[in-house]
Every structure is written in C-alpha cells, then in structure tokens.
N, C-alpha and C positions, 0 to 999 in steps of 0.2 A: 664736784667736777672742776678742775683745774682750769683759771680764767686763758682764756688763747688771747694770744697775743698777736693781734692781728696785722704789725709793721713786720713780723716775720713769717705771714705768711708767702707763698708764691702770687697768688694774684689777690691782693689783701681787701677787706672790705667788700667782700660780691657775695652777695647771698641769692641764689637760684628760685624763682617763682614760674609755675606753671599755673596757667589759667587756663579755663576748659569754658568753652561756650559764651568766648569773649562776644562781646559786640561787633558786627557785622554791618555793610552793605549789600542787600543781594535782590536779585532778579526774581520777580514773581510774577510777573507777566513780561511777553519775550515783545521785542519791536516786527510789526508785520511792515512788509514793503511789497508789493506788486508793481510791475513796470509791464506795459503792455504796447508794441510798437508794431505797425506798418502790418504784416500779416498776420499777427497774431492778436489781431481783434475782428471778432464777429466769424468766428470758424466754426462755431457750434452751431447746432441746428435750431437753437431756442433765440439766434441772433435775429437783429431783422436792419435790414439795410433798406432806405425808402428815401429816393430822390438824395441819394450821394453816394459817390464811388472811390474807389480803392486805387489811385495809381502809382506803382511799383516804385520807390524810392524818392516819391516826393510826397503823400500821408494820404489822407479820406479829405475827402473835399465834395464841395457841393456838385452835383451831377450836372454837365454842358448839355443842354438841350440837342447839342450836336453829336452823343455818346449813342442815341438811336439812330440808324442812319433811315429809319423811314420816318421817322418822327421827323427829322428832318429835310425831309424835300418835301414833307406834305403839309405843316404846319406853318403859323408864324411867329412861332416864338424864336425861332433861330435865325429868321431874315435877316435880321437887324446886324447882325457879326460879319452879314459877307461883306468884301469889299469887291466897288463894283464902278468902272466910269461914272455910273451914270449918280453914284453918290459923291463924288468927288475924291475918292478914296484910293483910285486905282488908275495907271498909266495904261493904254494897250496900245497894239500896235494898228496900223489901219487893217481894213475887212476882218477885224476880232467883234463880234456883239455877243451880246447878253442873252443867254437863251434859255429858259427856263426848263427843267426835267420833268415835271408835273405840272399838269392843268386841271383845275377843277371840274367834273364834268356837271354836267345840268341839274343832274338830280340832287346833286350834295350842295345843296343852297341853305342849308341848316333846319332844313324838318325836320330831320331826325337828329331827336334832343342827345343821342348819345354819343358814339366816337366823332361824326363828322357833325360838325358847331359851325360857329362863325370866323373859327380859328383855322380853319383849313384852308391852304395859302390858292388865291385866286391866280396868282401869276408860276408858281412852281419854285421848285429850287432855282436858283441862279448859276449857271455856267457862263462860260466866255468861252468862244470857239471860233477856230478862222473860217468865213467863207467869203469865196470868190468866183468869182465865174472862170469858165474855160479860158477866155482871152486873158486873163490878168495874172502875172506875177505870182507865182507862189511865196517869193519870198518876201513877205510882210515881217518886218521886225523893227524895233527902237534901235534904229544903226549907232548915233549918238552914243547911248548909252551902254550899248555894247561892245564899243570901242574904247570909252571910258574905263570901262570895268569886263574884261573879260573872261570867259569862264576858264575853269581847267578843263587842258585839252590829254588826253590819256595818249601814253609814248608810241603806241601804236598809229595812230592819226583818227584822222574820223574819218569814216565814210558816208557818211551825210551831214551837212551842216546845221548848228543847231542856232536857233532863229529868238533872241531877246524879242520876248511877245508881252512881256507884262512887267511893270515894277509899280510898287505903290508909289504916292506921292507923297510921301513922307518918309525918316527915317522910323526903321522897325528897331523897338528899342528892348528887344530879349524878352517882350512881351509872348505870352502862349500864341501860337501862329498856325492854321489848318491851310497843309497844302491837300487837295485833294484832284483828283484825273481821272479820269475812263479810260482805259486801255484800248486800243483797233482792237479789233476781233480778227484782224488778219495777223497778228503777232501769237504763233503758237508756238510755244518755247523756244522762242528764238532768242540769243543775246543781242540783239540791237539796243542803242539807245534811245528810251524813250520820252525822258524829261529834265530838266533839272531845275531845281531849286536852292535859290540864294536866300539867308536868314543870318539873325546875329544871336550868338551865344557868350559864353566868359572864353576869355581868352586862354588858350593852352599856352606853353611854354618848356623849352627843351634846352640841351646843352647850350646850343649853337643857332637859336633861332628863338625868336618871340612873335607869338601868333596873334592875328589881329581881333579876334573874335567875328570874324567872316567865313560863313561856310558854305559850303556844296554839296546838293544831295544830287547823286547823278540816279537816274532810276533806267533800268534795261528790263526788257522785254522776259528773259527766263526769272526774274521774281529778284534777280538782285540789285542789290542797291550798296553803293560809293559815298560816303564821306570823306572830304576833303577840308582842309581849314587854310588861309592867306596868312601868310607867317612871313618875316624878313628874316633871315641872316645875317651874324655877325659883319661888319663890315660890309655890307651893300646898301643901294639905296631903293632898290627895286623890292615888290612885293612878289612869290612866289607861290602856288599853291601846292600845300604836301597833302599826300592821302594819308587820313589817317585811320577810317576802320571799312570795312565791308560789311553787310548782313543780308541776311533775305526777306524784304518784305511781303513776301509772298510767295505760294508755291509756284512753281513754272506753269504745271495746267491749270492754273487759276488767274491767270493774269488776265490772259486776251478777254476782251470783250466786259472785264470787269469793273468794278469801281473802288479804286485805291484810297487813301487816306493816311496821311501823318500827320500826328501830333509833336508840334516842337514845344520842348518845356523846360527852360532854362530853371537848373535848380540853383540855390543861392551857393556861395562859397563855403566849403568845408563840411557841404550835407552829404556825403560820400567818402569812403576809405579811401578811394583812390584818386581821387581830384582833388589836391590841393586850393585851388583856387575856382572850382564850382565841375559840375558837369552840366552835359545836356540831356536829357532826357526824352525818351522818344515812345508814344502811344500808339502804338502800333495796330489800325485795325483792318483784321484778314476777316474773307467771308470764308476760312474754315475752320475744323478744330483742329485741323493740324500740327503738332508742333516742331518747331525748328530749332535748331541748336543756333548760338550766333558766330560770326565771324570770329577769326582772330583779334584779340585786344578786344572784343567787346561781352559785357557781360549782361548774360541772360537772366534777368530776371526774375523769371518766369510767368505765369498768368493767374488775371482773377476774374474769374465765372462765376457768376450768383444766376439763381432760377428766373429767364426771361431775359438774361441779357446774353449777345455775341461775346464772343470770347476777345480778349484784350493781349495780346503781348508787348510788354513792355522791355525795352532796350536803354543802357544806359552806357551813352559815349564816356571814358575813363581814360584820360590822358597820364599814366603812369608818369610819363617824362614830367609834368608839370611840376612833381616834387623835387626837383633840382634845381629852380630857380626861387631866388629869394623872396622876389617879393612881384605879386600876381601884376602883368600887363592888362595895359586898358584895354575893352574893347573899344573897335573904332566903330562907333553904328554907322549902318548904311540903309537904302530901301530894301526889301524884300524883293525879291527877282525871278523873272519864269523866263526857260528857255523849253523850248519844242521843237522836233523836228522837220523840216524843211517842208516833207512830203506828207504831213501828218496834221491833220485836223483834229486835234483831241483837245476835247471837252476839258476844262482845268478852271479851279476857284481858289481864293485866299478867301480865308477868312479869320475872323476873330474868336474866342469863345464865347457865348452866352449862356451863363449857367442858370439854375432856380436860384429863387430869393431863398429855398427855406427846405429841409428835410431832417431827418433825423437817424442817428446808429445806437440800436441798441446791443450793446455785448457782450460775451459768454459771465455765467456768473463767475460768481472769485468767493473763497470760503478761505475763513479764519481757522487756526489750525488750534485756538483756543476758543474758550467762553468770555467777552470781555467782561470788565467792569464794570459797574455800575457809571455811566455818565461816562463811558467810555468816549472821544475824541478821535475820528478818524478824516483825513485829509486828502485832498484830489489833487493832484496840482497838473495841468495839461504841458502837453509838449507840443510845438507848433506854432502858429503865426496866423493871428487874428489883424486884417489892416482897420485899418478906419473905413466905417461902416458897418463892418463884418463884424459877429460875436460865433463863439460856442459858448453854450451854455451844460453844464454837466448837471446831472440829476442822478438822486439813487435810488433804490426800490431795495424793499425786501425778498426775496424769490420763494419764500412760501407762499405769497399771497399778495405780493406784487404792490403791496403799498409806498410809497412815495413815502423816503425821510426826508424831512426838510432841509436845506441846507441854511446852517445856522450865520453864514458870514463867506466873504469872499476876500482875498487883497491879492491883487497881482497874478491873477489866472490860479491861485492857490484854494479852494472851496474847502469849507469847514462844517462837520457831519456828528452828529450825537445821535451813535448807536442805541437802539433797544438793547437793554439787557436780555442775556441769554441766546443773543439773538448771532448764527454764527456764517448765515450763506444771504448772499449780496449781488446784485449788479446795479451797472451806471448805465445811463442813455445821456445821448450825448444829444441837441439839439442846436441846428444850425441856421444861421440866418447870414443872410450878402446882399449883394445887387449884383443886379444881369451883368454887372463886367469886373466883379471881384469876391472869391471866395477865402472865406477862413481857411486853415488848413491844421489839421488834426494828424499829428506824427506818431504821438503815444500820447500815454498818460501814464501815472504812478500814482497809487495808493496807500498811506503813512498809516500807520500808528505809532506813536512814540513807546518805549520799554517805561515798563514800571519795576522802579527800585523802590526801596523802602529800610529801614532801618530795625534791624532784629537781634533783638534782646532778649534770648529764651531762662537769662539769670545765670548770671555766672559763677564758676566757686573754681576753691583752689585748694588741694590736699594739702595740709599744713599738720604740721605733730602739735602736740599738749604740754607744757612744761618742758621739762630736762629731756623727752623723749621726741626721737630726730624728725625731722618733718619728713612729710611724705616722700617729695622725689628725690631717689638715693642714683642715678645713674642717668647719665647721657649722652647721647649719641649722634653728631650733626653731620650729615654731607653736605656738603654747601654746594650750591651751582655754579657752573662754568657757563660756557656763551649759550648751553642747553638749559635751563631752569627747571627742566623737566626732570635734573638731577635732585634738586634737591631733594632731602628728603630729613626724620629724626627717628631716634627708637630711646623710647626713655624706658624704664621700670620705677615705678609708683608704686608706695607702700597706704592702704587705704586703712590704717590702724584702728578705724571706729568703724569700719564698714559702714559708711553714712553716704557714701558716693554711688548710688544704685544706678546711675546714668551712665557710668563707665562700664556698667554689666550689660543695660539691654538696650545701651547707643550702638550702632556701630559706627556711624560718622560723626564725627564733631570737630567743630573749629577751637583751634587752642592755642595759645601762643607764651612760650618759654622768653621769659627778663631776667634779668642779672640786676641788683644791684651792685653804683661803682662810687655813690660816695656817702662815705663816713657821715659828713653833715647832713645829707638831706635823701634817707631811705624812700622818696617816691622818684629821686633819678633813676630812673632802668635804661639800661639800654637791652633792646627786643634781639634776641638771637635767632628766633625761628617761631614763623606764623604760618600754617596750613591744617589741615585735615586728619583728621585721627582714621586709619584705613584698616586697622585690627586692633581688637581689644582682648587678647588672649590674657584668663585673670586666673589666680591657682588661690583656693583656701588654705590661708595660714592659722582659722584660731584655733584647730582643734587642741582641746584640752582647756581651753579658757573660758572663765565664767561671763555668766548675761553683767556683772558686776563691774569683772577686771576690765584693765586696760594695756597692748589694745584688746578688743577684744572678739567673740565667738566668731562673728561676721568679719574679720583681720583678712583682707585679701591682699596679694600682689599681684601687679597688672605689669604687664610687658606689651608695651604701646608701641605702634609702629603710626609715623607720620608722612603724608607727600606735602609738598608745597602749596602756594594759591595757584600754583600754575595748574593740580588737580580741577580745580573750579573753571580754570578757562579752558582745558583741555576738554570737558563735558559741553563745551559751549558750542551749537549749531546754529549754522545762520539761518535766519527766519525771512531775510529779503534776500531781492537778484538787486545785485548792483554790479553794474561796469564799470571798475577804478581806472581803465584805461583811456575812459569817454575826458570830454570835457568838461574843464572844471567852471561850473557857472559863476563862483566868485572871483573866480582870474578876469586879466586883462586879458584882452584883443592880441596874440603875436605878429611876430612882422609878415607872418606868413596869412594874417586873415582869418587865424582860428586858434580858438580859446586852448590852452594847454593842459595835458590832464590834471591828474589830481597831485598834488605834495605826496609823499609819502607820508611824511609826519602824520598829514589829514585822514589818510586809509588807516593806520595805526588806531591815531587815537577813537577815530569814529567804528572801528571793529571793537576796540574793547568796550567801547559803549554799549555795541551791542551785545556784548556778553556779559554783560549787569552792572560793570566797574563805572560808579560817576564819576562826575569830572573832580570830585576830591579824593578818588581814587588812582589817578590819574595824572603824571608828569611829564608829560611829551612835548618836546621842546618844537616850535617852530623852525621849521628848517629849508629854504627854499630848494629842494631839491624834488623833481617831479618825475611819476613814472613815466616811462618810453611809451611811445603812442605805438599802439599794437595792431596788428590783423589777427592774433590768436586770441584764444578763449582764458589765456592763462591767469587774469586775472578776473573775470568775470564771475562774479560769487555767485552763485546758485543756495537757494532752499537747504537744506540739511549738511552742508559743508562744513568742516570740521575752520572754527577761525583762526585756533593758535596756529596751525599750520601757516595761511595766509602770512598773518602778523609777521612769527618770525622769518619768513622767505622777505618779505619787503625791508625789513630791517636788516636783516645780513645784506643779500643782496645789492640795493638801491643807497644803502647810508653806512654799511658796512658798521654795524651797531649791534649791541644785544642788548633782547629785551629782558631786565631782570625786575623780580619786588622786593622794594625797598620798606622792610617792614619798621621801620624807623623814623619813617615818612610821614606826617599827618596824624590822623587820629584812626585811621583802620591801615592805614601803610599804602603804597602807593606802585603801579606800575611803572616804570624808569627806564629810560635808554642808554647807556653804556658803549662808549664808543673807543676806539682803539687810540691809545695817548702818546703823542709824539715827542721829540725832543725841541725842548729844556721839558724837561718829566718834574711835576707838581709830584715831591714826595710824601708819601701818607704815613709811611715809616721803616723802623729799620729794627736790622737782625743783625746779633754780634753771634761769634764765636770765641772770641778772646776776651775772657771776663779779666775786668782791670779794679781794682778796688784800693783806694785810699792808706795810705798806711796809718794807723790813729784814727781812721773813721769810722765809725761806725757804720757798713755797711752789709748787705747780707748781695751774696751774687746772684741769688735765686731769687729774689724780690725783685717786683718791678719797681716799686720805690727806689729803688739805688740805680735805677735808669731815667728815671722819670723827676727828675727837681722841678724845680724852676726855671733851673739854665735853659733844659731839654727844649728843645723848637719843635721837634715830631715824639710820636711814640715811639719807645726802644724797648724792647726786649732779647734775653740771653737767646740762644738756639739748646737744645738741650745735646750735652756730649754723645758723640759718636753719632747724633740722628741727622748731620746736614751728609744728603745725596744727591748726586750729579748724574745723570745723563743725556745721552743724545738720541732727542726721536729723529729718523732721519726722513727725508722727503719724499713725497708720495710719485714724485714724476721730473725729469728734467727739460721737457718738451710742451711747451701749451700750447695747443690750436684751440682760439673758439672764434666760432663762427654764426652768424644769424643767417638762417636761410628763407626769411620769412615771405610772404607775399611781395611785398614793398621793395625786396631787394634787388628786385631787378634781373634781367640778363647778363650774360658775362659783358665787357669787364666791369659792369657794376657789383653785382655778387661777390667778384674776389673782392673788392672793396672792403664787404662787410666780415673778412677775415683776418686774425692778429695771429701772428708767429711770434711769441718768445722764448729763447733758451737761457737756463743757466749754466755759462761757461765754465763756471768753476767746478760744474759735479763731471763734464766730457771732451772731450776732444772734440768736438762739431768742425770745427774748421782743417781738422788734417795740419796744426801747426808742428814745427819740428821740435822737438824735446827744449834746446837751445832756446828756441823764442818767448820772451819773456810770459805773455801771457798761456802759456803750454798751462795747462790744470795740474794744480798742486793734491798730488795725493792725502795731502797731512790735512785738507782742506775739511771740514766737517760735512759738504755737501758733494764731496765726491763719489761716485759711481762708477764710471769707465763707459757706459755703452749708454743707448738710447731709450729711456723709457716715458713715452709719449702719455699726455692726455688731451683727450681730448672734451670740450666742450660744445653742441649744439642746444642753441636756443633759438627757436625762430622768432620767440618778442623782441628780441633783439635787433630791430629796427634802422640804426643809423650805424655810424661808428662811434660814435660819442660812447652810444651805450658797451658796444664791442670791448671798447678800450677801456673801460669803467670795470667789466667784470672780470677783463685777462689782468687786468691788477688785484684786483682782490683772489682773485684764483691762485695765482703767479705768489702773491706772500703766504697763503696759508698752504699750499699744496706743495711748490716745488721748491722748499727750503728747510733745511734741517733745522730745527728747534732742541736750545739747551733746554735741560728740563730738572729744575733742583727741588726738593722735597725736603721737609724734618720737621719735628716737633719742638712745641716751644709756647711758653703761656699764650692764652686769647686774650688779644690788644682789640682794645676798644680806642676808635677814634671821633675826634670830633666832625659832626655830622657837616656835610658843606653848605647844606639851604636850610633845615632845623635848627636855630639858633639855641644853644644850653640843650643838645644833645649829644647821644654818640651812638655810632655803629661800629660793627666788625668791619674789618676787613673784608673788601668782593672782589669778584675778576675786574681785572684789569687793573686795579688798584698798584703803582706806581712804589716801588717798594727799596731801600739797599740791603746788604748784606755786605757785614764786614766780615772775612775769612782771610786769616793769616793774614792780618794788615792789610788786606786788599778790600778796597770798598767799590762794590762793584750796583749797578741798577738792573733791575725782573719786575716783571709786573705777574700780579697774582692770576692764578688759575681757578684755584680754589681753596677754602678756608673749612676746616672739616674737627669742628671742637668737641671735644672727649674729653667728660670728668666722671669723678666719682663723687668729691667733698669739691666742693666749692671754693677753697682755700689753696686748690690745686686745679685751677679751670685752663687746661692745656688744650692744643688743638696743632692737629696736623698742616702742616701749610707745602700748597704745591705753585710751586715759579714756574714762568718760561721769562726764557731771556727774551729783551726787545728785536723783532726783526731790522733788517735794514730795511729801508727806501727805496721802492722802485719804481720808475718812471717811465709807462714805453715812449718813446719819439713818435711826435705825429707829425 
C-alpha cells in the first residue's frame, strides 16, 4: 500500500477514535429535600398538637394560656399578663375599677384533686369598667391625653363621643398586645360605635405619605371593625390619620351581649409577600364557626381547628403601597390606648400574653422515594426564631414502630441523623421550651439528603482494524447544538470485523465519545468532537461465507449507531425536592429594602444540575451577580418529579440571556457551560476564505489546512468549499412588542400600566403615518421590512418590577422582531484552541465569533452550528451555519 502523504491531505494528521463505555460521572442515589411550612404541618390524623398552636402567617408557637378563654378567667396562670392600675401597668380614667368575671365559689377550695386545684383563680378574670352613680358625670376620661393624641374621627361625625378611658403607662413597643370587651346586650346589629383601640405596629408607607407605625381599631356594634394608621404627608407638619383596611370581627348577631377578643401580632419585616417592611397580624377570636370573607385590601388567611379548641381566624393587614418606598420608616412607639363610648359601661382589658413553658408537634410522616445507603446522612434544618431562653428541639422516629433515631450532631439549628438501612418511612416531633413571656417560633422545617455520585467504569474498548485492514469506524455524522443542546446529536457506522464487540449487540444504551487526533508529535492529543448516549444499535451480519479461521471474520458485523447528547442524561432528570428559587437567598446580604434578595441565577443553574448527578467537576458556571425577580407566582417553585432541564434553560435564556451547552473538551468527563451572546470588539476564534491565494514557487496545496495555518497565522483559517457558501434571510417573527407583568404586586392602574413596554421596529412600518419625503419613512430595500402591523405579545406575571419588564422586551425585541442574515457551506473541521484547558482544543460552537472573506470582503457571524461529516479522516469536513451579529438595542427608561 502506497505510503500517504500526510501534508497533502485536507485535514492532515487526524486519525478518528471512538470509545464506547468511556468513564463516567453519574447519579445513583437521587438528593431528597422536604420543606414543610406554616399549614402544612400536623394535617394528618396520626399528628398530635399538645400545648402549642398554629397562627396564620406567623408559624407554631407555644400555646398563651389566654388561646382558652375559660381556661382564662378561671385560672391563674394568665393573671399575670393583664394590665391593671392596681399593678402599675395601666392609666384609667376616674370611676373605672377592677372588676373581676369569676369568683371562686365555696365548694371549689381544692378537694377535688382534679379540674378545680389550687389554681383556680380566687379574685376572677380582671376587667376595668366605669361606674358611677346617678348624680355624677358620665363623662370620665384622660382629657390630657386625649387631647394630646386624638383619635380618628370618621367624615360623617360622630354621634356620641368617645371617651380616652385607659392607656398604659408605658410605651407599647410592637409587643403581642390582647385587647378584649363585652358587648351591651342592648347593641343588636346596630352600626354604632363601640370601641377603640390604639397599638403600635411597623410602619406602612405610600407614594406621598410615611406612616408612623400608630394605629386604630375602631370596633362598631354590627361585627365590624376599622383600621386606621397616623401617617404625615409630603410637605406637612401635622400627623393625619388614613384608613386603611375594614373586616368583620364578628358576626352581627353575635356581637351583643358577647365577649370579643383581638390579638395584635406584629410580624418582623419581610415575613409576608406583601409587606415590604413587616405586617400586622391579627388573631381573631369569634364564639362561632362561622366564616367570613375579609374586607377589601385584607387578606384572609383562613382558620385552624384541632379537636377541643374554638375556632381561630386569622387576618393579616398587607400594605401593598409599602413596596414603593425605599427604605421602611420608623415606628414612633406610643402607650396603648382605649376609647369607649360616652353612654357605655363596657367591661374592657389589655393584656399581655402568657404562654406554656413547654409542649410538643408531632407531624405527618414524609417517605423517601428510595432505599438509602448504607450509613446514609440525613439533615433537619428549622425555619423560624428561637430567642434566648427559648429552644426547639427536633427528634425523628421511625413510623413502623415509632423508635427514636438519635440525632448524631447539631450546628446552627441544622440537626444531623443516621438512617437505618432499608429503612424508607419517617417523621419528626418537634419539642418546645420558653418562658411565660417568650416563645420559640417554628415556620417550617426542611429535610436534606445530599445525591450520591460516584465514578463508573464498566471497561472500556474501541473497534480498531488489524494490520493493513481499516479500522472499525468507517463514517460519521455530527449535528452539533445551537442555543437548544437538545439538538445535538451523531449517527456513525462501525465495522466490528472480529465480531469480539458483543455489547454493541445486547447494549442498547451506552456512553461513548468520538476524538480526533490533531498532532503528528504527540497521538494522545485528541480533541473530543462528540460525548453522549448511544440510543439504537441496529447491527446487519456481514461474515457469511467466512471461516471461524479468516479474518474479518464469521461474527463480521456492521452497526449503524445513532447518538443524543449529555443533554439525554439531564433531560431523564426529575427533581427529587420542592425548592422556591424565588424565596430568599440565606447567603445574601440584608437589601436596602430590609429583605434578603433571591437567589443568583448562576446558583439555581449550578445547584439543579447538581441535582441531576453532574458534580462540581462536571460543572462550569460562572458566578454572576444577577438575581431572579422576587415573585408572587409559582413559576419558579420546583415541585417533586419536575422535569430540570426545562427550569435550567428558561433561567439562562431568560434571566442571563445565555446558553447552556457541554463542553466535551472540558476536564476529564466534560463539563456543563454557559455561552452567552458576544458583543463588539468580537474575540475572533477564526476564519473562512473563498478566494484561495497561493504563492507563486511555494509550495502550497489550497485544500490543505497547512497552507492556512503557519506560523504567521494568529487564528484558524480554512478554504470554504466552491460553490457551498449560502446566504439568506430569516425574516422577523413580529414588529410590535408588548410585554407586560400583570402579577399580584402590580398594583392598580396607573401602577399596572407601569409594568408595561411598548417597542416598535420602524424600519419593518410606517407606525408613525410619516410622509414618503420624511427622512426617517421605512426603506423597503430594508431587510426588516413588512408594511403593516404584526404584534407580539408577551404576558408574565413573575414579572414583578420594571427592571424585570425591560430586561425581557430586550431580549424578546433582538431575537424576535429582527431579520437575521443566515450563511451556510462546507468546509474542513477546524479545531481551536481551547480557552480555560490549557494544550487543548475544540470545534468550533454557537456563538463562536467567526470572519469570512468573500470576494475581498472580510466581513464577522457568529456560529449557529457546526455539523461534521466524514468518511476517511484525511477528508474531516463539516457543515457550518452563521448568523450575522444583531444590532444593539436599548429601550429608554
């Protein structure tokens, strides 16, 4: 055989290797996550709730001796929280005394060892109520201090006046605060006004006014009840009161003659969607089971009933406006404050809460959806706020047979747990401890196990010929990926000439990956053209006629192989946890607004493919400070069995305007990568001629890349092949972009129109009606011309601010409503040098920054796709598809 002459080949020195069953990273046990918040613990029937309770957007907490209301007027464990003159705790006005609801009668002096003890309160609950004789003054009130601070008065007027009868003597500082009343019995669904109450909360804040964190509950006679906040106005100096929600604490026929109750519970900053800088929170207890929808602006909660307790509704005041101002005002604390009606003797108390020192939740089991490991590791970590003094403590149990695993270590509310093998169904009880004037508080919890990868080497081989006879792979076939991965894909045919490859016949899957050698010196340089999945193995017997002797021989098969990508392996990939990448990110800083910002996208990225088996040396995701939009929708909230490559690439297009590709060239198994769109001055990776120039006296061949490539050469160059360079134009999908976020957050008009972008492109229509004459009139010769109007539109309600708005009408706006040059042709596979693998190289990928010189003209495209097709190796051609760079577009903000 005739020696080849390898400086006259096309792409010289590359010799083609296929390996089958290379080395791997992969996933053999998946990550579990469980997250369990606010109502969705302790809903099963096998839960058990004992001396702690459930309130509506502020977490489980130890049970107030004050959540029974006969437990409380008949006991003394709750005395201690009232505030009362005669403790020094409380201002009243004169003829107000102390009058107790309950008196011990004679026989209940503690014989009987069971309900009634030594704890049964001798003096009764404690009220304050006015009495006076006939001759005297109805109106008893703190004039002082009601003139100081007076209340809101509703535009209609009042028709009785209401009488400052109480304030504490101190400032109330957002502390939990029980106003409670008795109703007249002569009040039957009347609207009169019955009471009010003054308390301090976090401070609201609006366009045009900044609220002091002082409020007012006005309470009226048919069951409803006013909130009001003291807020000042741009440019004034005066304090003014604005109303800001309504609800019903009660039913109309259930008022008179009843005994009322609010709970005020100031939640911290940022513990709610819609309060920027905190909400209030309100415990609402009716004696029915009735239920009521809330007022405008407030939102209903809803209720929680366990067996033997009253029923609870919980309300939660939501200052929308608050998200418009920068950064949260103070509250100004003041005392706590009671006003009453003129004519009106009603019984009325403050008090404090006093909870148990100590109860426990246990709740619903949680099951692993695998068998762990031997010496498996799983982790608790709580959600919520433990002060000083206060613990939870978390415990697990088996739920066959209820035995206690130990818990092996704790650091930072994070608990540490070493599974029984085999062992696959579970729950935690949760034990709590405080003091009578401060409880832990328990929001959620979350349950880890980390993924197990591992490294797998089921021996690998590679069809290779004998002698003077050709090696196995005679053909091949690459689609290369565009900003989709999911394109890629290879179809090779393999010659098995000793029939000794039996895995190729009863595999159907296998991991395999296609190198090139590209230097003369040193045959272990490859560079890797294609690493994924083998997805059919259709094989045809070639030896008939040949001896058990010859060669090749009787078992002589050829295989016609079809391959997808690694993107195969992450497309199989379902999420095993619930995580909300919208939530706050716990390693971020504090913003100016008071609350932690979500997550990086980078972090969502890299931490999904983790969870799909890829480790971190699988893995090249660059840090990027750019964070996803704080959400009221569900859109990023990963659920159980969720498909992740989906997720991935919506975050990376969207949010960073990137694609995710693998860079099989990368590391030692290849590596996931981000690809982002490249601007000018364009880093060129290389070039394409059409006009082949050669030396007069040189020795040069035009079809070799050697005669492109010296020394001189600064990038790769290769010929284009005649007649293969093709030009067209994709033209635009739309000349009209609306998008808009219509989400929770955005408000009423004109805030809403806010979260909406208008762009056109003038050059595809006429939008403006201008006269032919007028210089900017749209040029028909224009690539992006059209004539009339064809709209798109976008709705997202994650789409939250404008920031975000204007973020996607540009990435929208370049890929959609702009004609795209689009050039094609064949021409050798140029290997470049790799940009972070130092003495490597790869093909050419999208986006890859490229020239072409045609007819003298040296013009820049960035790659679409690289799509290589050989037969002999000596001829390693491939298809190449450009688009020309977009222009730049900015909208005006």
């Amino acid at each position: 055989m005739a020696q080849i002459n390898q400086e006259d080949l096309v792409t010289p020195h590359r010799r083609s290797h296929l390996r089958f069953d290379v080395p791997d990273q992969v996933l053999i046990q998946p990550p579990f996550s469980l997250i369990r918040m606010g109502t969705e613990i302790a809903r099963g029937q096998d839960s058990k709730v004992f001396q702690v309770r459930y309130l509506q957007n502020a977490g489980w907490e130890l049970e107030p001796y004050q959540a029974n209301l006969s437990f409380k007027h008949e006991r003394n464990e709750a005395a201690s929280g009232t505030l009362l003159p005669s403790n020094g705790l409380l201002a009243v006005a004169s003829s107000h005394v102390e009058v107790p609801l309950f008196s011990k009668s004679a026989d209940l002096n503690g014989y009987d060892p069971g309900w009634y003890d030594a704890n049964v309160v001798a003096q009764g609950d404690v009220f304050l109520q006015k009495r006076i004789s006939g001759s005297d003054s109805t109106e008893q009130r703190l004039s002082a201090d009601q003139d100081s601070f007076p209340s809101a008065i509703e535009a209609e007027g009042e028709n009785m006046p209401m009488d400052r009868v109480a304030k504490t003597t101190h400032n109330h500082d957002q502390a939990p605060i029980i106003f409670s009343f008795i109703a007249p019995s002569s009040f039957v669904n009347v609207p009169h006004k019955i009471a009010q109450f003054h308390f301090n909360g976090p401070a609201g804040a609006g366009k045009k006014w900044k609220g002091r964190g002082q409020y007012q509950l006005t309470f009226y006679g048919d069951g409803k009840c006013i909130l009001a906040e003291k807020v000042r106005y741009e440019g004034e100096v005066d304090d003014e009161w604005l109303r800001q929600h309504s609800f019903q604490y009660a039913p109309a026929y259930s008022v008179s003659g009843q005994s009322h109750r609010i709970e005020i519970r100031p939640v911290p900053a940022g513990k709610l969607l819609f309060a920027k800088y905190g909400a209030i929170v309100f415990d609402v207890q009716v004696n029915s089971q009735t239920d009521y929808a809330a007022g405008p602006g407030l939102l209903r909660a809803g209720t929680t009933q366990k067996p033997g307790r009253s029923a609870q509704s919980t309300y939660v005041l939501a200052n929308a406006e608050s998200r418009s101002s920068e950064s949260p005002p103070a509250t100004v604390n003041a005392p706590a404050r009671v006003d009453v009606r003129r004519d009106l003797r009603i019984p009325f108390q403050l008090s404090k809460l006093v909870y148990r020192t100590s109860g426990h939740l246990v709740d619903d089991v949680f099951s692993l959806d695998f068998f762990p490991k031997v010496n498996a590791e799983l982790t608790l970590a709580l959600i919520g706020n433990a002060p000083s003094g206060t613990s939870i403590t978390p415990r697990l149990f088996r739920a066959d047979d209820d035995t206690e695993i130990p818990s092996t270590g704790s650091d930072n509310g994070v608990y540490t747990f070493d599974l029984p093998f085999g062992m696959r169904h579970f729950y935690p009880r949760f034990d709590f401890a405080g003091t009578s004037e401060t409880t832990p508080i328990l929001e959620g919890y979350q349950v880890r196990m980390d993924q197990l990868i591992t490294t797998l080497e089921p021996g690998e081989f590679e069809p290779e010929g004998v002698g003077d006879i050709p090696y196995g792979l005679t053909s091949v076939s690459i689609t290369g990926s565009e900003a989709d991965p999911s394109q890629e894909s290879m179809r090779v045919t393999v010659e098995d000439l000793g029939g000794s490859f039996d895995r190729l016949s009863v595999r159907g899957r296998m991991l395999a990956q296609l190198e090139t050698e590209y230097d003369p010196e040193d045959e272990e340089k490859r560079c890797v053209l294609f690493r994924g999945h083998m997805v059919d193995n259709e094989g045809e017997v070639r030896g008939y006629g040949h001896s058990d002797t010859s060669y090749p021989s009787r078992k002589w098969k050829s295989y016609d192989l079809a391959f997808l990508g690694v993107w195969k392996r992450l497309s199989e990939s379902l999420s095993s946890v619930r995580f909300d990448w919208h939530g706050p990110d716990p390693t971020a800083a504090v913003g100016p607004d008071g609350v932690k910002p979500p997550y990086k996208a980078t972090t969502a990225i890299d931490t999904m493919l983790g969870w799909a088996g890829f480790p971190p040396e699988m893995r090249n995701i660059p840090d990027i400070d750019i964070r996803l939009y704080p959400s009221a929708t569900n859109d990023l909230f990963i659920e159980p069995l969720v498909n992740l490559c989906d997720y991935i690439a919506r975050i990376a297009r969207d949010y960073l305007a990137m694609w995710l590709t693998f860079d099989a060239n990368s590391g030692e198994y290849g590596k996931w990568t981000l690809v982002g769109t490249p601007t000018a001055p364009y880093d060129i990776k290389a070039a394409f001629v059409t006009d082949i120039e050669v030396d007069p006296g040189v020795r040069k061949l035009s079809h070799s890349l050697l005669s492109y490539n010296g020394e001189e050469v600064e990038i790769p160059t290769a010929f284009i092949r005649r007649d293969a360079f093709k030009v067209k134009t994709r033209p635009l999908e739309g000349n009209r972009l609306v998008v808009t976020g219509t989400g929770l957050l955005a408000g009423a008009p004109p805030d809403m129109e806010k979260l909406t972008q208008v762009v056109y492109n003038f050059d595809s229509c006429n939008f403006l009606g201008l006269d032919e004459s007028h210089p900017n009139f749209p040029d028909p010769n224009h690539p992006d011309y059209i004539g009339y109007d064809v709209p798109i539109y976008v709705v997202d309600p994650s789409l939250q601010t404008l920031e975000a708005v204007n973020i996607v009408t540009r990435r929208v706006y370049e890929i959609a409503c702009k004609s795209t040059r689009i050039a094609s042709f064949m021409a050798p596979l140029l290997l470049i040098d790799h940009e972070i693998e130092e003495g490597r190289k790869r093909p050419l990928r999208f986006y890859d920054p490229v020239t072409v010189t045609h007819l003298g003209v040296e013009s820049t495209w960035l790659v679409r796709n690289v799509n290589p097709s050989y037969v002999k190796d000596g001829l390693q051609w491939a298809i190449y598809e450009l688009e020309a760079p977009r222009e730049a577009f900015l909208i005006p903000e």
